[in-house]
C-alpha positions in Angstrom: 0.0 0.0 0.0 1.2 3.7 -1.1 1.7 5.9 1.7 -1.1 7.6 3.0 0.5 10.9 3.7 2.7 13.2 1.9 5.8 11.9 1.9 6.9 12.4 -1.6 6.9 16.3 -1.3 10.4 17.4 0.5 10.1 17.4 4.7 9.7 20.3 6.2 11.6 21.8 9.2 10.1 20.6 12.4 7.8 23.0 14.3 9.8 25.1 16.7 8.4 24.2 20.2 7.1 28.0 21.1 4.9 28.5 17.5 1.5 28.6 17.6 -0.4 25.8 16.8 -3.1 26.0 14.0 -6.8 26.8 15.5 -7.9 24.2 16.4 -11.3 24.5 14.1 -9.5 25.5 11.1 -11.7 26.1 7.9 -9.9 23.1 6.7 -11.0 20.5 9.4 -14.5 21.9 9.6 -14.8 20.9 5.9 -13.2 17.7 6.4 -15.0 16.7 9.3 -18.5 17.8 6.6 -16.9 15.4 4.2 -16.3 12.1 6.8 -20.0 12.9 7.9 -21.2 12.8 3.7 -19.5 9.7 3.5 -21.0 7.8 6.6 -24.5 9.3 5.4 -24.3 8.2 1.3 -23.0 4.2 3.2 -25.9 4.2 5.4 -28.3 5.1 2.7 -27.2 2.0 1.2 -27.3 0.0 4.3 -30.8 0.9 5.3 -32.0 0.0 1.8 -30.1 -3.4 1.8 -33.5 -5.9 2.2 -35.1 -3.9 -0.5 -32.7 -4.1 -2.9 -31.9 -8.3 -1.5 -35.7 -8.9 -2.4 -35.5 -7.2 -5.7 -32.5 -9.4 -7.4 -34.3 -12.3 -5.3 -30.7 -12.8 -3.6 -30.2 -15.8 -0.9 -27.4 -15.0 2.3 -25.0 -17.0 -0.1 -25.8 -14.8 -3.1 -25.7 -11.1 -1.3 -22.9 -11.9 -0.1 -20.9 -12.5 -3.4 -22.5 -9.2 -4.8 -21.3 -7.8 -1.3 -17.5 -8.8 -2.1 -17.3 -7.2 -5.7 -18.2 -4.5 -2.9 -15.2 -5.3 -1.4 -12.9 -6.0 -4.6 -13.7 -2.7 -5.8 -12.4 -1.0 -3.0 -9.3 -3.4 -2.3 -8.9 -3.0 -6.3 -9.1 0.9 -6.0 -6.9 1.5 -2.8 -3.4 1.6 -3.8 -3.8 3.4 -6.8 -5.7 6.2 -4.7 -2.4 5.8 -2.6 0.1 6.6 -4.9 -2.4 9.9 -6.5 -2.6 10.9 -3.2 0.9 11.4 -2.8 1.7 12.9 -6.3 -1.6 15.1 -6.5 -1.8 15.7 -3.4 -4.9 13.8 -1.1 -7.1 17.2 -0.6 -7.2 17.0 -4.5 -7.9 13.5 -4.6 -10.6 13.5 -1.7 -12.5 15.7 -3.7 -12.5 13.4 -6.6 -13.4 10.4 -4.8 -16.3 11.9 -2.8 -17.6 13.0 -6.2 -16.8 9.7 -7.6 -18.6 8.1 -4.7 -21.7 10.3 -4.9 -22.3 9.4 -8.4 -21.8 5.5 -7.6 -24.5 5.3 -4.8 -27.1 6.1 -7.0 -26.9 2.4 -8.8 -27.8 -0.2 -6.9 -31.3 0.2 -6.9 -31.4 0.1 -10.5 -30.5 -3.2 -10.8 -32.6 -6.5 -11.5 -30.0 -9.5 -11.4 -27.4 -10.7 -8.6 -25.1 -10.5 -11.7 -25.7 -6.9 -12.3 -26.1 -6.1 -8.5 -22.8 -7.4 -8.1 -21.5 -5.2 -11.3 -22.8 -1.9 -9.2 -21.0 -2.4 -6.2 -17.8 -3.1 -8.1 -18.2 0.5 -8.5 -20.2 1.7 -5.5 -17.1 -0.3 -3.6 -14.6 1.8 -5.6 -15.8 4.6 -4.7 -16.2 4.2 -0.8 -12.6 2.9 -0.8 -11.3 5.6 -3.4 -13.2 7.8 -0.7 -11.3 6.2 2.8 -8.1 6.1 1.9 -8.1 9.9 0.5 -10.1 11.6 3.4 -8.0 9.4 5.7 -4.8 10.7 4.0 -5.9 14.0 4.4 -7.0 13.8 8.3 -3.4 12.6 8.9 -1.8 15.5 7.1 -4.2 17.8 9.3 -3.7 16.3 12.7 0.3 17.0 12.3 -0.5 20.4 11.6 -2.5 21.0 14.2 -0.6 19.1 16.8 -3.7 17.8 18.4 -5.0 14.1 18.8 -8.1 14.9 16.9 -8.1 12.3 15.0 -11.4 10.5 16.8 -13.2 13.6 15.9 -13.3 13.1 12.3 -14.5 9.8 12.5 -17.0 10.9 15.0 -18.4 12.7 11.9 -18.8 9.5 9.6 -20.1 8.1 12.9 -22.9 10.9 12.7 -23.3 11.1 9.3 -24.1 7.5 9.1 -26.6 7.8 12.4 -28.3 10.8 10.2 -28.3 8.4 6.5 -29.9 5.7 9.0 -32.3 7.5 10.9 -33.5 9.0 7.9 -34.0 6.0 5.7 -36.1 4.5 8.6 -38.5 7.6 8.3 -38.7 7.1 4.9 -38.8 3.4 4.0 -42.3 2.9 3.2 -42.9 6.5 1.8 -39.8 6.3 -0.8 -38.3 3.5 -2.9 -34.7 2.8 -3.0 -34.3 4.0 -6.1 -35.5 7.8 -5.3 -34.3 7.3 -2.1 -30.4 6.7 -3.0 -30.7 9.1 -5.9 -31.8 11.9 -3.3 -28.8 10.8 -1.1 -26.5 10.9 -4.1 -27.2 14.6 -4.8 -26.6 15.5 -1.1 -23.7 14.0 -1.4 -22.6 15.7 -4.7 -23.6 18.7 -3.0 -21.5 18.6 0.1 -18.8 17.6 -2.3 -18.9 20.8 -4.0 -19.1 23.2 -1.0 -16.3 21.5 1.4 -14.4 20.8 -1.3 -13.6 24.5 -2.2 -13.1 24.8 1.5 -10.4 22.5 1.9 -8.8 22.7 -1.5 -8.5 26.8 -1.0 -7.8 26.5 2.7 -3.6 27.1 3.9 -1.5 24.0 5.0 0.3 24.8 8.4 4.0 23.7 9.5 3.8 20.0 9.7 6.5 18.6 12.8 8.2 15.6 10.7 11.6 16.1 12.8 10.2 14.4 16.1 8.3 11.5 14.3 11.7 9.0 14.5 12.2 9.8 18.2 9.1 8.1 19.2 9.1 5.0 17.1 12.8 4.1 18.5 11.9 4.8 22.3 8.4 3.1 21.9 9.8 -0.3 20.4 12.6 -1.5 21.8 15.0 -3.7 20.6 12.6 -6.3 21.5 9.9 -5.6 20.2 10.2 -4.2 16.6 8.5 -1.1 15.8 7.1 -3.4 12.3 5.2 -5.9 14.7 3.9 -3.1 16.9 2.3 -1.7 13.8 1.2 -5.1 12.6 -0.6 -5.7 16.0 -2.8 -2.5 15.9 -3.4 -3.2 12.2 -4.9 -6.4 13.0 -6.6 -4.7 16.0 -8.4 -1.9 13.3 -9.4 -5.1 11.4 -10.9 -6.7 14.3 -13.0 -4.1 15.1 -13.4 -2.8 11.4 -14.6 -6.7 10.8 -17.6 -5.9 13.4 -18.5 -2.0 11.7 -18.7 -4.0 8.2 -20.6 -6.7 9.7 -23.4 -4.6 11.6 -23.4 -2.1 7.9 -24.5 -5.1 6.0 -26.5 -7.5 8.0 -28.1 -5.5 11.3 -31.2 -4.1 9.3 -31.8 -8.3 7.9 -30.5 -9.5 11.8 -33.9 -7.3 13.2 -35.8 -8.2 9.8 -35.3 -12.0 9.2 -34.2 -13.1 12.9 -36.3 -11.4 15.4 -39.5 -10.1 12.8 -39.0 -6.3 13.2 -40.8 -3.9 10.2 -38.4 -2.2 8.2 -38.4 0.9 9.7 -37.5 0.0 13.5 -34.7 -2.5 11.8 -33.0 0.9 10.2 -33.8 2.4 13.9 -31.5 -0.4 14.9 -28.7 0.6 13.0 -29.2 4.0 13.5 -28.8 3.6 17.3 -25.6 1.4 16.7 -24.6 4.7 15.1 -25.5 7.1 17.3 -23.9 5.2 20.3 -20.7 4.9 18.1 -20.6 8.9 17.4 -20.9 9.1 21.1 -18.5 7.4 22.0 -16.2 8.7 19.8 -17.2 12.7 20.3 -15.7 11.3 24.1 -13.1 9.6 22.6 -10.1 12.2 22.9 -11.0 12.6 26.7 -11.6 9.4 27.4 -8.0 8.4 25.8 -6.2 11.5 28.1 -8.1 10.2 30.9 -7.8 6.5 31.0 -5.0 6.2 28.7 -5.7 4.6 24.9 -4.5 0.9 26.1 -7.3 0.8 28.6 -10.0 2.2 26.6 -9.2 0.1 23.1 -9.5 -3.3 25.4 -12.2 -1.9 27.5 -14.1 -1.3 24.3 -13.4 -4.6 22.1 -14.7 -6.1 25.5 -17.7 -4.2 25.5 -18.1 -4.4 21.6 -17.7 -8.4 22.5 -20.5 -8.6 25.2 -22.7 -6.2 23.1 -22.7 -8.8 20.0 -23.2 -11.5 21.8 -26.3 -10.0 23.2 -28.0 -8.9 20.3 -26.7 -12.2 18.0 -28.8 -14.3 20.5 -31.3 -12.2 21.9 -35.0 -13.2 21.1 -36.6 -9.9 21.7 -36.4 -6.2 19.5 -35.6 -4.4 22.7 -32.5 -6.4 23.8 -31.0 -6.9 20.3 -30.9 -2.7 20.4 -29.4 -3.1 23.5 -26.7 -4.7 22.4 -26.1 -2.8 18.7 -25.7 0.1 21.3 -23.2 -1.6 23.6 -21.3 -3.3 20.2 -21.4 0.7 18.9 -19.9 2.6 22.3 -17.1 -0.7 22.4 -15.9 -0.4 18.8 -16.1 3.5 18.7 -12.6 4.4 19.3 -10.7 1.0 18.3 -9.8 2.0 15.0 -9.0 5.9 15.3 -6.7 4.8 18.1 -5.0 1.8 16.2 -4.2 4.1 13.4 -3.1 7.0 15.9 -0.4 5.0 17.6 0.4 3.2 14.3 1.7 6.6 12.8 3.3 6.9 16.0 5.2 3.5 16.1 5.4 3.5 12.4 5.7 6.7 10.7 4.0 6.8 7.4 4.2 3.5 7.0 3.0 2.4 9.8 -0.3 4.4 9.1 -0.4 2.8 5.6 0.2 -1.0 7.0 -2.6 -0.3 10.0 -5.1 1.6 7.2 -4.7 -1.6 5.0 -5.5 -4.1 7.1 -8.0 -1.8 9.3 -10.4 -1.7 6.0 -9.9 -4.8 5.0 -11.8 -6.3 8.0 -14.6 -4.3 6.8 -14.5 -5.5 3.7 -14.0 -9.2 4.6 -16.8 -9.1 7.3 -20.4 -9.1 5.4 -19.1 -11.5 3.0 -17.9 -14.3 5.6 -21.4 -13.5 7.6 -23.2 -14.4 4.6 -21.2 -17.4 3.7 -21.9 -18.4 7.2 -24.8 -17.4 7.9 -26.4 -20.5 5.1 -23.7 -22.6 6.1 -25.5 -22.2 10.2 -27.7 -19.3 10.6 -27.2 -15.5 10.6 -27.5 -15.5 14.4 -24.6 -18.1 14.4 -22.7 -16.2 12.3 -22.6 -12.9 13.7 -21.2 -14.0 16.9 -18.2 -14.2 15.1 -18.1 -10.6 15.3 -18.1 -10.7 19.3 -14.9 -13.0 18.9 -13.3 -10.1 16.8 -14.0 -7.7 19.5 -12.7 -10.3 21.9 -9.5 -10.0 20.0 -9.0 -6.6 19.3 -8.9 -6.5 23.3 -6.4 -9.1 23.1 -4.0 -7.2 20.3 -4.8 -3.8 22.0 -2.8 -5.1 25.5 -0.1 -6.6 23.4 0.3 -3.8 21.3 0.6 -1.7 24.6 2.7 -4.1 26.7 4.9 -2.0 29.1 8.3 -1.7 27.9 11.6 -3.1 30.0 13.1 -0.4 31.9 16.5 -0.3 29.8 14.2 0.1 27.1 12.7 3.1 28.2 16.1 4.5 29.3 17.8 3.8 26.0 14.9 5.4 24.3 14.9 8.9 26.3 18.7 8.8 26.1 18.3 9.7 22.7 
């Protein structure tokens, strides 16, 4: 995978210590935090609409879920070619593009008729959402150098809420619009929001970016024991772990409350909507809960929760508590990822943000395909408990990622 950050222009001067720091809302992360939110929104639109477009192909578990990995080939397909423009255009440029790109794409899957031509659609409406992730992820990277701040949480509170808005309204409107009108509508918005926050963040100043001091902390943080490489590979299998349950609860929570426990349409896109509003809350908290717990706790404290929660609402017979537990799975996985790519750019550099990204979005990718596959192979219940084993692990890989270090470590690493 390309890097994700711009290290093909030349490296600036680190930051003298006494500079200001950017403001904090700059123009530039108000409008990237508008573009997360689009892109949370134009996925949810989909996700809500997921039954209705499964009953118009007249698609089984087995079948959805090959039409759900040419989802996931078109992103994995698109991803390191959006890499490598990213760092010789630039990935404000390229964020741009992709959102448009993206907009554009969501509008096709209603209009299909066949598995086969379903499957065709999200080739491309996977392209796009990947094309998407990787360049607005590029770009948050770029932004939380230059402000110095670990705000990183914040901007995927925003795809948090924008996907809690997509949801909520697709419940509202799922008997009154069809799929068709109603992803077309969505589509605009999202063209829309392109065009505004675009200009924003394509005419809005870069700040001093401190590259100097990003070395110092990968050598005191690894140790001669444990290699700054396998440090980044643990909290990239963490973001899959916990990216594995966000794709799994995208792609079959609405059918879970639908098939499995006989709720109407609209209270099933309820369901996913509250899995999305307790994930945006947990991740609006996420930066003070990481200064005041520390990110190790929190990260297996959530894939715990996220664990628990699953297992709840997998095997729950009732509406109520499978709600119950989308909320608990939300408010566990919430800050996982943002934190696994955090300390991976820490450990890691720019290549450790590239190697956690990778893997992070490949677990969502991987996951509604495997819980289809299993789900006719046992049952959907059945199969989404796998996802409370992934948050299980991402506890696990969170506390060995953040294993105390030997004291001559630590006193080699400050000596330099």
């Amino acid at each position: 995978m390309p890097l994700l950050n711009k290290t093909a222009r030349p490296t600036r001067p680190a930051t003298l210590p006494h500079s200001p720091a950017p403001s904090a809302w700059s123009a530039a992360r108000i409008a990237l935090t508008a573009i997360f939110a689009v892109d949370g929104f134009l996925f949810a639109a989909w996700v809500v609409r997921i039954p209705d477009v499964r009953a118009q192909v007249h698609a089984s578990h087995s079948s959805l879920g090959l039409a759900l990995l040419c989802l996931s080939a078109g992103a994995v397909a698109a991803m390191p070619l959006i890499g490598r423009l990213c760092v010789r255009f630039g990935s404000r440029r390229v964020t741009v593009v992709a959102l448009a790109l993206f907009s554009a794409a969501a509008v096709l899957p209603p209009h299909t008729h066949s598995v086969l031509t379903l499957g065709a659609a999200l080739v491309l409406f996977g392209a796009g959402y990947g094309s998407a992730n990787v360049a607005m992820n590029s770009a948050a990277v770029e932004l939380v150098a230059e402000l110095r701040r670990p705000v990183m949480p914040s901007f995927h509170a925003g795809y948090s809420l924008g996907g809690l808005i997509g949801a909520s309204l697709g419940g509202l409107l799922a008997t009154s619009l069809t799929a068709s009108w109603a992803l077309a509508l969505s589509g605009l918005l999202g063209a829309a929001v392109t065009a505004v926050a675009g200009a924003v963040l394509l005419r809005e100043p870069r700040g001093t970016v401190a590259t100097a001091p990003a070395a110092a902390p990968m050598a005191a943080a690894s140790g001669p024991l444990v290699p700054a490489r396998y440090l980044v590979l643990l909290l990239g299998l963490t973001a899959l772990f916990s990216s594995y349950g966000e794709g799994a609860l995208a792609d079959w929570a609405t059918l879970h409350l639908t098939d499995d426990v006989h709720a109407s349409a609209g209270l099933a896109a309820i369901g996913y909507a509250a899995y999305a509003f307790a994930m945006t809350t947990g991740r609006l908290g996420g930066t003070w809960l990481a200064m005041r717990f520390g990110p190790a706790r929190l990260m297996v404290a959530g894939g715990l929760t996220a664990g628990a929660g699953m297992l709840l609402a997998a095997l729950a017979p009732s509406v109520a508590l499978v709600l119950a537990g989308f909320v608990l799975v939300g408010l566990g996985l919430a800050n996982l990822f943002p934190l696994a790519i955090a300390r991976a750019g820490q450990e890691g550099g720019p290549h450790g943000v590239a190697t956690a990204s990778m893997l992070g979005y490949g677990g969502m990718l991987i996951g509604p395909p495997v819980i289809g596959f299993l789900a006719d192979a046992a049952s959907l219940p059945i199969a989404l408990t796998t996802v409370a084993a992934a948050g299980a692990g991402a506890a696990v890989l969170a506390a060995l990622a953040h294993r105390p270090r030997p004291a001559a470590t630590v006193l080699s690493g400050s000596a330099r």
